[in-house]
N, CA, C and O atoms as a MOPAC input file, in Angstrom:
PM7 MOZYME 1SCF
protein

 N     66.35300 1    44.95600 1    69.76500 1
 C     67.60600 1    45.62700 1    69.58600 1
 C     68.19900 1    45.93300 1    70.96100 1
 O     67.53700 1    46.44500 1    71.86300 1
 N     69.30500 1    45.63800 1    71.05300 1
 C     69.99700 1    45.61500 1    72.37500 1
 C     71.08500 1    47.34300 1    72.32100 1
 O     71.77600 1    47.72500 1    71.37700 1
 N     70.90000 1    47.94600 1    73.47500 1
 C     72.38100 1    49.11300 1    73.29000 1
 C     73.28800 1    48.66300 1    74.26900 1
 O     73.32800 1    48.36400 1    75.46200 1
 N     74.13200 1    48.75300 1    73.08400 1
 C     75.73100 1    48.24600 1    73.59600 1
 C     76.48900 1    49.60100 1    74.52100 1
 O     77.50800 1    49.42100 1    75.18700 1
 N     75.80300 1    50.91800 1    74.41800 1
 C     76.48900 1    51.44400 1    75.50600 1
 C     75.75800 1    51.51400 1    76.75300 1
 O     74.53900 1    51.34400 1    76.76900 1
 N     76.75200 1    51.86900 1    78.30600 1
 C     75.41700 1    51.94600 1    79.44900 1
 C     75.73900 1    53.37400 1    79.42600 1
 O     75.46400 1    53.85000 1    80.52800 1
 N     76.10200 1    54.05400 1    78.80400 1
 C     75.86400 1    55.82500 1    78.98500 1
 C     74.91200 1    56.39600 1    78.58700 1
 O     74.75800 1    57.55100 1    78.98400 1
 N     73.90200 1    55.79900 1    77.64300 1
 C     72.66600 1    56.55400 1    77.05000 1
 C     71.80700 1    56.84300 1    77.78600 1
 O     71.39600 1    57.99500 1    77.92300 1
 N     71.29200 1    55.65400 1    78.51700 1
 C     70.30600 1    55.86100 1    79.38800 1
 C     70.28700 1    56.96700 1    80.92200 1
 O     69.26200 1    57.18500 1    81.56700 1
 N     71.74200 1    57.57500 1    81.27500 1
 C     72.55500 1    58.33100 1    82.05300 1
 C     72.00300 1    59.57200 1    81.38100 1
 O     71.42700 1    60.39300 1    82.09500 1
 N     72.10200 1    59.75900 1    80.27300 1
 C     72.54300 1    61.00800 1    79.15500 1
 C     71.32000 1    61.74200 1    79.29200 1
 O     71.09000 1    62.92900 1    79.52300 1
 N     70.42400 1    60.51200 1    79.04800 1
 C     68.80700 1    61.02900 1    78.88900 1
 C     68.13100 1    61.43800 1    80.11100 1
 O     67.05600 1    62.03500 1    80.04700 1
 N     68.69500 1    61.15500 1    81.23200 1
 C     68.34800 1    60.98700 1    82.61100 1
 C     68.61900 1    62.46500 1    82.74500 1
 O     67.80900 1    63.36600 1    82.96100 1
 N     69.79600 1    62.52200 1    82.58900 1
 C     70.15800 1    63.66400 1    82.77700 1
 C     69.89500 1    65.09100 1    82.07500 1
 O     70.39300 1    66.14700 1    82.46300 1
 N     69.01700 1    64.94000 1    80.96000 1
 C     69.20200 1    65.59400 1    79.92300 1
 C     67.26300 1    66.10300 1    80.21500 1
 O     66.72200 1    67.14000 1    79.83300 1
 N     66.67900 1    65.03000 1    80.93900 1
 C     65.48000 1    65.16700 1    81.61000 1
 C     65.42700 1    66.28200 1    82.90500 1
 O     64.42000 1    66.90100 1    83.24900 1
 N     66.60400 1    66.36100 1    83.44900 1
 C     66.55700 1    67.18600 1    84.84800 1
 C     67.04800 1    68.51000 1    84.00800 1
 O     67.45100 1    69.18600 1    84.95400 1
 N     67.21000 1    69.08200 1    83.18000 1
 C     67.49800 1    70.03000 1    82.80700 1
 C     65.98300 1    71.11000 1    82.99600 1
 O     64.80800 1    70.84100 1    83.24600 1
 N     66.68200 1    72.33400 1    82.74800 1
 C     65.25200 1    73.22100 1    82.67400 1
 C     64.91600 1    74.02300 1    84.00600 1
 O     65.14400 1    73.45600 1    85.07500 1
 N     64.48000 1    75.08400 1    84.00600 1
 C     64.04100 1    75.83700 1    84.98600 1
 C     62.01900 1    76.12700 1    85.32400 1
 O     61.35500 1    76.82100 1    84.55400 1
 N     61.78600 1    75.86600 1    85.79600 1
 C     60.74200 1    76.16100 1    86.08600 1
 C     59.83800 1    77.12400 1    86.80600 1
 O     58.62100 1    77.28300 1    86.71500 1
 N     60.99000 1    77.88900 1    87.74600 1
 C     60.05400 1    79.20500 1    88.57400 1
 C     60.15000 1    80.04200 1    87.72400 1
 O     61.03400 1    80.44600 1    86.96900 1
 N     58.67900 1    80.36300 1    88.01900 1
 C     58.43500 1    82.15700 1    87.43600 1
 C     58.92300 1    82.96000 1    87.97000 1
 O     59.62200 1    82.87000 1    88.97900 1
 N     58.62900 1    83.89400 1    87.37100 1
 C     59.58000 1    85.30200 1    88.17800 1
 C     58.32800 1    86.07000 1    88.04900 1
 O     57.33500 1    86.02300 1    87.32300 1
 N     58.95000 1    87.13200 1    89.48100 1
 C     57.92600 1    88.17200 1    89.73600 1
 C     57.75100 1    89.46000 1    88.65000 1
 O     58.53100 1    89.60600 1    87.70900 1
 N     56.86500 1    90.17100 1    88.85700 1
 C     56.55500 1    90.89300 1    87.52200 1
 C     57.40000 1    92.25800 1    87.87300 1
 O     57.59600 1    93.15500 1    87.05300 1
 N     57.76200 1    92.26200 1    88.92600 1
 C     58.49600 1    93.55200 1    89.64000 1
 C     60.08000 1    93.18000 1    89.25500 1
 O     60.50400 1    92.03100 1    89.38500 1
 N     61.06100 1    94.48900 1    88.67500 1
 C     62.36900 1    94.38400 1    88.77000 1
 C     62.75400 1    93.87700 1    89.95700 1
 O     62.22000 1    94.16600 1    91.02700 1
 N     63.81800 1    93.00000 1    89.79200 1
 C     64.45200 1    92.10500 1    90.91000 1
 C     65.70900 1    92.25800 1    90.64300 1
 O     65.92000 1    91.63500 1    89.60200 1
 N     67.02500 1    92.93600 1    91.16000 1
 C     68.34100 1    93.14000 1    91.44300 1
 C     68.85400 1    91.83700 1    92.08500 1
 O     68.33800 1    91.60700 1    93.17900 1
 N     69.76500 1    90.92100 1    91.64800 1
 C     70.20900 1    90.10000 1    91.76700 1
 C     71.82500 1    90.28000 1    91.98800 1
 O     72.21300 1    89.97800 1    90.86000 1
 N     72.56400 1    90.47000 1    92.45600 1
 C     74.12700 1    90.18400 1    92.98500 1
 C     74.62200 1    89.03200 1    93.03100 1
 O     73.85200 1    88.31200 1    93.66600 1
 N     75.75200 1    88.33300 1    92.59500 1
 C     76.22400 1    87.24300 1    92.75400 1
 C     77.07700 1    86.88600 1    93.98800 1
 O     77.70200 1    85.83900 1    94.15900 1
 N     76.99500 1    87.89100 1    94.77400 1
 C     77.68600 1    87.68900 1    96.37700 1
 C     77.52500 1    89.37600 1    96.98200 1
 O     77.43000 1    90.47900 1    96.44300 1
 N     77.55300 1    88.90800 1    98.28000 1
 C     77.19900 1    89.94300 1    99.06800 1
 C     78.62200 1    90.82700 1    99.36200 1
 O     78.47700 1    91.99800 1    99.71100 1
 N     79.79300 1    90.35700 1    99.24400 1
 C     81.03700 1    90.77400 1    99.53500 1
 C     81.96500 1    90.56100 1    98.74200 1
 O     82.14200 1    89.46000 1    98.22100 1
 N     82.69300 1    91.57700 1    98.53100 1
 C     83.80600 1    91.63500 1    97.61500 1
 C     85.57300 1    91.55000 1    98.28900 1
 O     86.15400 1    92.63200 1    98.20000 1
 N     86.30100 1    90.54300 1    98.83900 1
 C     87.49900 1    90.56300 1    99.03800 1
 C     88.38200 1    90.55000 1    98.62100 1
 O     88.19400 1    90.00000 1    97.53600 1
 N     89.69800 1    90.87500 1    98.73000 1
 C     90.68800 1    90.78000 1    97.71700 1
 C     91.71800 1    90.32900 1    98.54600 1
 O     92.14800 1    90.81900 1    99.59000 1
 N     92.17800 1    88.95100 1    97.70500 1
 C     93.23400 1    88.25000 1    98.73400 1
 C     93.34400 1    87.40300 1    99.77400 1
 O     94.32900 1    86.77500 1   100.16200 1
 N     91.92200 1    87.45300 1   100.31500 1
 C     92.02200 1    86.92400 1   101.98200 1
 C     91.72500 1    85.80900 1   102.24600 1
 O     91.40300 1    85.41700 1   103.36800 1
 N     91.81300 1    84.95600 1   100.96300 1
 C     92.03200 1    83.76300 1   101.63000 1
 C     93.09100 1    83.20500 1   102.21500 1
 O     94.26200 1    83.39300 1   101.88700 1
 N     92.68700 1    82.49300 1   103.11000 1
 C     94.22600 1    82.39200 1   104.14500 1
 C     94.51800 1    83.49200 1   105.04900 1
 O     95.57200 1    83.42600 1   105.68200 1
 N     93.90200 1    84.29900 1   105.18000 1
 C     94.42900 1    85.27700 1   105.97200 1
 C     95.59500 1    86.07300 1   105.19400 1
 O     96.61200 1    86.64000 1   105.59400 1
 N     95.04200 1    85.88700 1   103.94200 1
 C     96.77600 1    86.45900 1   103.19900 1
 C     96.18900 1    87.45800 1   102.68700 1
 O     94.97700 1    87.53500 1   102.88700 1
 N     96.71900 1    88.30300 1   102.04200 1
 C     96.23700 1    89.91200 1   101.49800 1
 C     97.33500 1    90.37000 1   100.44000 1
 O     98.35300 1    89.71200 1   100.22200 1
 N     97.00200 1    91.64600 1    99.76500 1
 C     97.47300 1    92.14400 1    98.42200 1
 C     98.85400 1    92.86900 1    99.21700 1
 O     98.80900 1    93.55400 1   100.23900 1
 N     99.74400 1    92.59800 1    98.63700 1
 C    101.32500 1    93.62200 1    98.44300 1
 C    100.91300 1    94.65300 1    98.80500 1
 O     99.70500 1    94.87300 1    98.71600 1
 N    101.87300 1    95.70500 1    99.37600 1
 C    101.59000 1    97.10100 1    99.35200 1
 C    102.28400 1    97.75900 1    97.82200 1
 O    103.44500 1    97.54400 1    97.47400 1
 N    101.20700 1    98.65200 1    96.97500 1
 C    101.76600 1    98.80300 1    95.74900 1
 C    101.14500 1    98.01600 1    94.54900 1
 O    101.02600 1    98.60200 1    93.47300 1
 N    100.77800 1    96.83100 1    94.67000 1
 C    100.31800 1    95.87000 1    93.66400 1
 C     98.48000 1    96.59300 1    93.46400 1
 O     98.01600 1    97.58500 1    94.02500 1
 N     97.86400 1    95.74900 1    92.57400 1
 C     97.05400 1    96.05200 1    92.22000 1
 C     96.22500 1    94.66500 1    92.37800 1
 O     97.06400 1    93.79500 1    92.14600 1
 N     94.76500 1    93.92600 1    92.70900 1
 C     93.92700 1    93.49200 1    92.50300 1
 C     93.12600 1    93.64900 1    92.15000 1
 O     92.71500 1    94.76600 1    92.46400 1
 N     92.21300 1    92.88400 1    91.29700 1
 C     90.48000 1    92.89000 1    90.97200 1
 C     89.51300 1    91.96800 1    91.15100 1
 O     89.72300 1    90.77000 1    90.95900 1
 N     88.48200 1    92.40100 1    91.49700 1
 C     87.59900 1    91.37300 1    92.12900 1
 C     85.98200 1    91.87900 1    90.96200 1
 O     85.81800 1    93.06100 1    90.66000 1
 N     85.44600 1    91.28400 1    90.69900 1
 C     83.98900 1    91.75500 1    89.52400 1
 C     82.93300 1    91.13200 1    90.75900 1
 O     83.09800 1    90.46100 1    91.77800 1
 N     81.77800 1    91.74800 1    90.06200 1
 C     80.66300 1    91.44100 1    90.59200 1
 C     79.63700 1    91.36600 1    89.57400 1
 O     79.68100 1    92.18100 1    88.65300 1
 N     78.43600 1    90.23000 1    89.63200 1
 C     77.78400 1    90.22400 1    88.47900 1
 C     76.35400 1    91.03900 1    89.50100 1
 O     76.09300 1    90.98700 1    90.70300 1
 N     75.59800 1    91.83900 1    88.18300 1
 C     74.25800 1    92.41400 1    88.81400 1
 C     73.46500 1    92.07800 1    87.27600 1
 O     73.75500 1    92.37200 1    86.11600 1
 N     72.12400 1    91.17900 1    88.01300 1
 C     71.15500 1    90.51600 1    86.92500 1
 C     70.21800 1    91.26600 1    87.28000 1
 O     70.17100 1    92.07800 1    88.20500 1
 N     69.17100 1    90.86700 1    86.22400 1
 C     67.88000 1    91.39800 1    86.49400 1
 C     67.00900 1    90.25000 1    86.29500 1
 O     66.90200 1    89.66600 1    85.21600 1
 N     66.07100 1    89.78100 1    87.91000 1
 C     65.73900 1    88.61600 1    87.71200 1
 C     64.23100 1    89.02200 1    87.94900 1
 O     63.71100 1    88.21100 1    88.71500 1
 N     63.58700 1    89.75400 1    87.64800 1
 C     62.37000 1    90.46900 1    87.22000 1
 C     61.49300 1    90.19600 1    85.67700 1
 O     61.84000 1    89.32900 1    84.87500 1
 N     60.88700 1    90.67300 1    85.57200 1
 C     60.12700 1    90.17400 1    84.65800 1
 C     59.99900 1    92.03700 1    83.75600 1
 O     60.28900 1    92.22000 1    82.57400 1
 N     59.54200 1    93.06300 1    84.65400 1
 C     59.61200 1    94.22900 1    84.26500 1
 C     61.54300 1    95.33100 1    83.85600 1
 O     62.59300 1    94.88800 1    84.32100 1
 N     61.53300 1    95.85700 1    83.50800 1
 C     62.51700 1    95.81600 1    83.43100 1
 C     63.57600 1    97.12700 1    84.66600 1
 O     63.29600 1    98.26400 1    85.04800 1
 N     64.54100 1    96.40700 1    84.87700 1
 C     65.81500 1    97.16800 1    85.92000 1
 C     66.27900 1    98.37200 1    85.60300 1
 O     66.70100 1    98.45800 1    84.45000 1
 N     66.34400 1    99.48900 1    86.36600 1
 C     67.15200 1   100.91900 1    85.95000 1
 C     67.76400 1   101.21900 1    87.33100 1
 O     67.38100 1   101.66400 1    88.41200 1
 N     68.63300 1   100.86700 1    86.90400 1
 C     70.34200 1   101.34100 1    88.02000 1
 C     70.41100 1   102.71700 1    87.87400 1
 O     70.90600 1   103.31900 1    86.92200 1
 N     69.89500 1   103.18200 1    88.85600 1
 C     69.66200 1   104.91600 1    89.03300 1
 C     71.77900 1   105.40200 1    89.16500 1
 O     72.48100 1   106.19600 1    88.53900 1
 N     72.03000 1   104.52500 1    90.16900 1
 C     73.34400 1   105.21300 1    91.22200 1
 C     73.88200 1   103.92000 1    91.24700 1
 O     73.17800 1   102.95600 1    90.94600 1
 N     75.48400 1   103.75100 1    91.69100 1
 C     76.06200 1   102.93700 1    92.09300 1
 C     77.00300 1   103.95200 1    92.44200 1
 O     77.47300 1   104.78000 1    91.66200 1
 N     77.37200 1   103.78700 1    94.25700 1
 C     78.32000 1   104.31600 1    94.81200 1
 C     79.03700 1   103.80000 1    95.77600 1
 O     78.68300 1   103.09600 1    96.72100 1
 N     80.39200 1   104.31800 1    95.38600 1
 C     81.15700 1   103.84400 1    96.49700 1
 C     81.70900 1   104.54900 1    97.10600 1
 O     82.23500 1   105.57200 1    96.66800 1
 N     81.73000 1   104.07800 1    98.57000 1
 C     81.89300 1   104.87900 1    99.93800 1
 C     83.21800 1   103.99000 1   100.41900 1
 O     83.01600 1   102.98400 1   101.10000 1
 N     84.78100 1   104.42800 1   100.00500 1
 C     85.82500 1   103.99400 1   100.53400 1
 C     86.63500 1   104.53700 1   100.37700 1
 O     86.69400 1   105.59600 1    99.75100 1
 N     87.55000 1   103.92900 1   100.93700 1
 C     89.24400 1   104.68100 1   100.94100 1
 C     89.61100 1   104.65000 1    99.41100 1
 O     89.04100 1   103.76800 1    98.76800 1
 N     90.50500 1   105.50400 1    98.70400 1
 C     90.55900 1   105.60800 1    97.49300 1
 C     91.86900 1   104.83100 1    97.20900 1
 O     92.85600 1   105.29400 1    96.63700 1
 N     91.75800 1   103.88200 1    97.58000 1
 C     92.32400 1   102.30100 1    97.64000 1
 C     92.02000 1   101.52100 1    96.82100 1
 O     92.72000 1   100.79300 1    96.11600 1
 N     90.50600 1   101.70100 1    96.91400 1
 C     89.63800 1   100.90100 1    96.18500 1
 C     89.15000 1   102.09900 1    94.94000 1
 O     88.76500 1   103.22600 1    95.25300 1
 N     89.25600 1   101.59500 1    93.44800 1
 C     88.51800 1   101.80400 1    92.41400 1
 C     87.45700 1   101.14200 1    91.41300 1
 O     87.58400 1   100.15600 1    90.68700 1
 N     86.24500 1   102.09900 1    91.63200 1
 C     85.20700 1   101.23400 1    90.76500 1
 C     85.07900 1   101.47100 1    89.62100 1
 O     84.92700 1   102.66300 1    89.35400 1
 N     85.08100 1   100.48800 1    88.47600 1
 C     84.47500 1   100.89800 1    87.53000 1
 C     83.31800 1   100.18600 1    86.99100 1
 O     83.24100 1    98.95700 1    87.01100 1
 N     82.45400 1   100.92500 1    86.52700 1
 C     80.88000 1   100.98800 1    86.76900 1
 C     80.70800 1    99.95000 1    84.78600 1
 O     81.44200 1    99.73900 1    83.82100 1
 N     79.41600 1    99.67200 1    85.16500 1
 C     79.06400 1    98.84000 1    83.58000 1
 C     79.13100 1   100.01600 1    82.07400 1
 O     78.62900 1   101.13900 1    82.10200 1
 N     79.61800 1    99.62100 1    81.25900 1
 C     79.50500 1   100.08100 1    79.86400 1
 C     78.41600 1   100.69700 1    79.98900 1
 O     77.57500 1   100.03500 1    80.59800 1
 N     77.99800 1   101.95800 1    79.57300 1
 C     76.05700 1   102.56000 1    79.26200 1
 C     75.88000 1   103.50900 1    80.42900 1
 O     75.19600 1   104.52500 1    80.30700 1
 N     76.52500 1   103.17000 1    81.62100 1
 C     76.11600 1   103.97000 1    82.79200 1
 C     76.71700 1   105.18600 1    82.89800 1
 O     77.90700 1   105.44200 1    82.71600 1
 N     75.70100 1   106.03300 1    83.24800 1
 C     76.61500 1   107.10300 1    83.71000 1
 C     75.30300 1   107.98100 1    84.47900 1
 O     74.10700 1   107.74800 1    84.30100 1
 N     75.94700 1   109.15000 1    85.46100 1
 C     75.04300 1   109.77300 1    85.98400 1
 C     74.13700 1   110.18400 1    85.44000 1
 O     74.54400 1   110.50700 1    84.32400 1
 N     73.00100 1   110.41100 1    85.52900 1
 C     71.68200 1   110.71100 1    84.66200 1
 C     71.45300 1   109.78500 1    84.15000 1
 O     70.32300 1   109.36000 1    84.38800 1
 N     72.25800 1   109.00200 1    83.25600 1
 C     71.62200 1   108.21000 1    82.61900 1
 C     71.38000 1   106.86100 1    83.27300 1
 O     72.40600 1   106.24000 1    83.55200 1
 N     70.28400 1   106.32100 1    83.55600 1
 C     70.35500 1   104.72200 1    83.97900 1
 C     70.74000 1   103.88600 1    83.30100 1
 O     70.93600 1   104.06600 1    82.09900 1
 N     70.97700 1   102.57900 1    84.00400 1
 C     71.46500 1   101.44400 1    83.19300 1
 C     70.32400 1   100.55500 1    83.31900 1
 O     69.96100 1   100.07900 1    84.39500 1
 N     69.61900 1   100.28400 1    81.90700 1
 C     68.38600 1    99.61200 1    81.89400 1
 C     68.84300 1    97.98200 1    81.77800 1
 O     69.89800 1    97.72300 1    81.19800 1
 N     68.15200 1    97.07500 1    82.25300 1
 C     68.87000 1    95.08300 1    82.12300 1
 C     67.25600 1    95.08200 1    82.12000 1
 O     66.55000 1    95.59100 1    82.99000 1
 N     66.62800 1    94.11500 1    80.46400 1
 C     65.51800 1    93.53500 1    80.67600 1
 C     65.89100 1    92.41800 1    81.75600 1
 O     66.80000 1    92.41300 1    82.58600 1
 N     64.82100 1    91.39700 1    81.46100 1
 C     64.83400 1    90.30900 1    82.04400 1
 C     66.15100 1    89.46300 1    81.52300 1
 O     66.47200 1    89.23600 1    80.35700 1
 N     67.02800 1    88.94000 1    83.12900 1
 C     67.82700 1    88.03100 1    82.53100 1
 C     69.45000 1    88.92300 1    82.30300 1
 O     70.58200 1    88.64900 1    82.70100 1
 N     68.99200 1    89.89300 1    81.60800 1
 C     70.43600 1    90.88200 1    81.56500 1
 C     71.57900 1    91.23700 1    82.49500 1
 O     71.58400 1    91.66500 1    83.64900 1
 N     72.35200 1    90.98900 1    81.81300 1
 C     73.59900 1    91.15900 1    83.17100 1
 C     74.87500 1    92.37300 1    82.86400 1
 O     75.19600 1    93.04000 1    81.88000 1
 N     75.23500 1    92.27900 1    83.87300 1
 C     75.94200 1    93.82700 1    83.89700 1
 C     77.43500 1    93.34200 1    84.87400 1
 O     77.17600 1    92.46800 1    85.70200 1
 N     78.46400 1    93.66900 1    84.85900 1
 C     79.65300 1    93.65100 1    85.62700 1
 C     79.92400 1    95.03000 1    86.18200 1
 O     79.61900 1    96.08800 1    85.63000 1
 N     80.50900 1    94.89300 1    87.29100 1
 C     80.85000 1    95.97700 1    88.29900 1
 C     82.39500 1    95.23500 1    88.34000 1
 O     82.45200 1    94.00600 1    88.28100 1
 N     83.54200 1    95.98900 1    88.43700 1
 C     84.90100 1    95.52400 1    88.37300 1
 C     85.66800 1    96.59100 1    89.51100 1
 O     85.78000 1    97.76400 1    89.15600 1
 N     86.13700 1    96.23500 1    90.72400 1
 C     86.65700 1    97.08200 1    91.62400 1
 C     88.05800 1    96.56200 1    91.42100 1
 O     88.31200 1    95.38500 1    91.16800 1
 N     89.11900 1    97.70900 1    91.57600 1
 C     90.28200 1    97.16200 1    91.65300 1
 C     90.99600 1    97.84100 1    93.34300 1
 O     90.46700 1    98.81800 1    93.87300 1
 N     92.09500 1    97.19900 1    93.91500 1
 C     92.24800 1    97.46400 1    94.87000 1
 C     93.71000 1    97.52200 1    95.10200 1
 O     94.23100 1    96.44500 1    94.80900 1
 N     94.50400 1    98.36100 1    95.50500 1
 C     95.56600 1    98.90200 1    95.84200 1
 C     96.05400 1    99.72200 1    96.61800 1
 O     96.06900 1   100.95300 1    96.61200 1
 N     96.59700 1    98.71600 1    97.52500 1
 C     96.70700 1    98.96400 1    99.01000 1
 C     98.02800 1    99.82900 1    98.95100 1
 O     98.81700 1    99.31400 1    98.15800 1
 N     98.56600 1   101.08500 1    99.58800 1
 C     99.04200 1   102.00200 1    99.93300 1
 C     99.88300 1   101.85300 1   101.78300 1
 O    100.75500 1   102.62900 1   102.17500 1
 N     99.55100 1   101.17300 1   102.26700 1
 C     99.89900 1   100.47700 1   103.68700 1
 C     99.35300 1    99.40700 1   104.22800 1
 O     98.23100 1    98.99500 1   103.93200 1
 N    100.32700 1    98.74400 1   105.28700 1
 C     99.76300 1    97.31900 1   105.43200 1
 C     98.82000 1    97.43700 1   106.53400 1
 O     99.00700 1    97.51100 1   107.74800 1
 N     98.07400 1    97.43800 1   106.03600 1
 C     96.26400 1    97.69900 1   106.71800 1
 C     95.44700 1    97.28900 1   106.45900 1
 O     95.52500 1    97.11400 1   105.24300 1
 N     94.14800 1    96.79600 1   106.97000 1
 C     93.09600 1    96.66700 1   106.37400 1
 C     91.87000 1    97.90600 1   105.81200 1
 O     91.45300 1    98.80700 1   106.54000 1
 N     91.59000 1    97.76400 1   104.86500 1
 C     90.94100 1    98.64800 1   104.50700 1
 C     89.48600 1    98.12600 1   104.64000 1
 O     89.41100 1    96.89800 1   104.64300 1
 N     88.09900 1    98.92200 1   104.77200 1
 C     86.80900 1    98.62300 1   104.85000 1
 C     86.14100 1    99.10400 1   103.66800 1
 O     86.83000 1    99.92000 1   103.05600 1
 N     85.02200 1    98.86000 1   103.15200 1
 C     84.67800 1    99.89200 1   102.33500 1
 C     82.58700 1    99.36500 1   101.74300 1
 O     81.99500 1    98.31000 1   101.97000 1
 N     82.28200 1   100.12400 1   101.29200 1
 C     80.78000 1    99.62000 1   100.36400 1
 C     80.53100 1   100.11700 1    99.04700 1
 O     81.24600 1   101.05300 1    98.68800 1
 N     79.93300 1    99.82100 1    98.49800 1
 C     79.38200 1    99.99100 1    97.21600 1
 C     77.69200 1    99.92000 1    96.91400 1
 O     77.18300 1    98.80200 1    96.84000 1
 N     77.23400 1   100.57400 1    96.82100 1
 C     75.17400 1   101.05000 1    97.32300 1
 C     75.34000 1   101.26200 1    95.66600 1
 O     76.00500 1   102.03000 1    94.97100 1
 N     74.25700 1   100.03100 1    95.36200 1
 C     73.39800 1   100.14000 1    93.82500 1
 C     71.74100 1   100.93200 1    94.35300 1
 O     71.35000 1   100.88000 1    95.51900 1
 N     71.34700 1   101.28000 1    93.78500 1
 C     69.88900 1   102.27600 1    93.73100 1
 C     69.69500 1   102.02900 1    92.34400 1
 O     70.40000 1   102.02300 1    91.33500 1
 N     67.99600 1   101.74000 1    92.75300 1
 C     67.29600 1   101.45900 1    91.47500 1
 C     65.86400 1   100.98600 1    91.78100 1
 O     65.42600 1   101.04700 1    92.93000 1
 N     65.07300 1   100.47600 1    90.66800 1
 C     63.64600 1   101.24600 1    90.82600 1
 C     63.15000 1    99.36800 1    91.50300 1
 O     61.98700 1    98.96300 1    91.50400 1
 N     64.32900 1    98.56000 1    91.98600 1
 C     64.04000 1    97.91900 1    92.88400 1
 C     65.05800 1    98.12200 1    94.06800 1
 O     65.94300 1    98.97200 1    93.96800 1
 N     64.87400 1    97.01000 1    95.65500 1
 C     65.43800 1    97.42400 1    96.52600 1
 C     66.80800 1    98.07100 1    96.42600 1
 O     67.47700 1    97.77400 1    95.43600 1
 N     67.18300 1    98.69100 1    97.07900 1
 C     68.71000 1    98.99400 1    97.15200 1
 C     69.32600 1    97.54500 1    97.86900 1
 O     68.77200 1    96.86200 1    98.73200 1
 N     70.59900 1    97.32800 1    97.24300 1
 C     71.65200 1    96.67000 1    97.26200 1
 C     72.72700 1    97.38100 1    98.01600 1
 O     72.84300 1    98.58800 1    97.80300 1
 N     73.65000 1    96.71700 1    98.99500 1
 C     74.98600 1    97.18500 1   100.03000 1
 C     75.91800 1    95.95900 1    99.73800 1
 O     75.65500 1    94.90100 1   100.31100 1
 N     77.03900 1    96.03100 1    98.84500 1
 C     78.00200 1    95.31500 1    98.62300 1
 C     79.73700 1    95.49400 1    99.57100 1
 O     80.76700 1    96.12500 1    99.33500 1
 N     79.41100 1    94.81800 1   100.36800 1
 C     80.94300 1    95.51000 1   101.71100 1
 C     82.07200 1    94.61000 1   100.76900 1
 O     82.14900 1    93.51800 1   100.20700 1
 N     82.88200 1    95.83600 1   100.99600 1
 C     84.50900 1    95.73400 1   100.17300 1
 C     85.60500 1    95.09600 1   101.45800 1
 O     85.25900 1    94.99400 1   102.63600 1
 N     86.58900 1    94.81900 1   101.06900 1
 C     87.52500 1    93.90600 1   102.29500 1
 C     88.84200 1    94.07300 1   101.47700 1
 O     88.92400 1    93.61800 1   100.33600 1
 N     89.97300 1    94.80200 1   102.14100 1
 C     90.93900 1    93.98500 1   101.42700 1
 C     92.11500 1    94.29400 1   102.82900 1
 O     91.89100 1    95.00300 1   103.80900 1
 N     93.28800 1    93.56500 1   102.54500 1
 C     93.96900 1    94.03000 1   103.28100 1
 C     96.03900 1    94.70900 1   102.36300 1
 O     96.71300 1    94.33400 1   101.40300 1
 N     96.11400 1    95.27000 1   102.92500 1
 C     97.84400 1    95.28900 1   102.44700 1
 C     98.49400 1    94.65000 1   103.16400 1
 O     98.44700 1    94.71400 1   104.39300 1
 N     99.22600 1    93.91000 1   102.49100 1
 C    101.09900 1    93.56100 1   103.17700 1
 C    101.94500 1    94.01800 1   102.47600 1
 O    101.99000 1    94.18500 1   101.25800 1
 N    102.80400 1    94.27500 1   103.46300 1
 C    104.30400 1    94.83500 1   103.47800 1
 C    104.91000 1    93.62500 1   102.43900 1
 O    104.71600 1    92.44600 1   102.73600 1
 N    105.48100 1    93.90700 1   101.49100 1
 C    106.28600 1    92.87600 1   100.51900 1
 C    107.22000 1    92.22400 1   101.25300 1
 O    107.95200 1    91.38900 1   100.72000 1

């Protein structure tokens, strides 16, 4: 029997490289999907003065035991607003078994054409995390 398409053998090839194979450590592991949060700057270009941006951040738990987000704080000009994952709140931790993911959503609204600096410090019963904020204003 002959196959009349040449994509099968591609399909299967490919369908072979699938799959993950590292283990994970037995210790909670805090995972971030980038170390920095900017708004605008590509190009050297930046947010309106007045307008509003948002930038998210994903936080996994790539542990095997499970994650408790004691704190998430931010240390900036009140330019920048965080709002924290669904479940969290002071006292209470935000537990992510294995694999679980959580969004952090900052919005940013620049007040003068400046650059603003800023961080965001997760705490939890693995390392602490330092997420640096960036944005700048322009004058419309």
């Amino acid at each position: 029997m002959r196959l009349r398409t040449r994509w099968l053998p591609i399909i299967f090839f490919a369908l072979a490289g699938c799959g993950n194979e590292t283990e994970l450590p037995q210790a909670p592991t805090l995972f971030i999907d980038r170390p920095a949060l900017t708004f605008n700057r590509e190009f050297e270009h930046g947010t309106y003065v007045g307008q509003t941006t948002f930038n998210s951040l994903a936080i996994q738990n790539r542990g095997l035991d499970p994650l408790e987000i004691t704190a998430i704080t931010l240390s900036a000009p009140s330019v920048f607003t965080l709002q924290v994952p669904e479940g969290f709140s002071p006292g209470t931790p935000l537990r992510l078994e294995t694999y679980d993911r959580a969004f952090l959503t900052v919005a940013f609204r620049p007040t003068d054409d400046t650059e603003y600096d800023g961080t965001i410090t997760i705490e939890s019963n693995a390392p602490q995390q330092v997420i640096t904020l960036n944005g700048l204003g322009v004058a419309p």
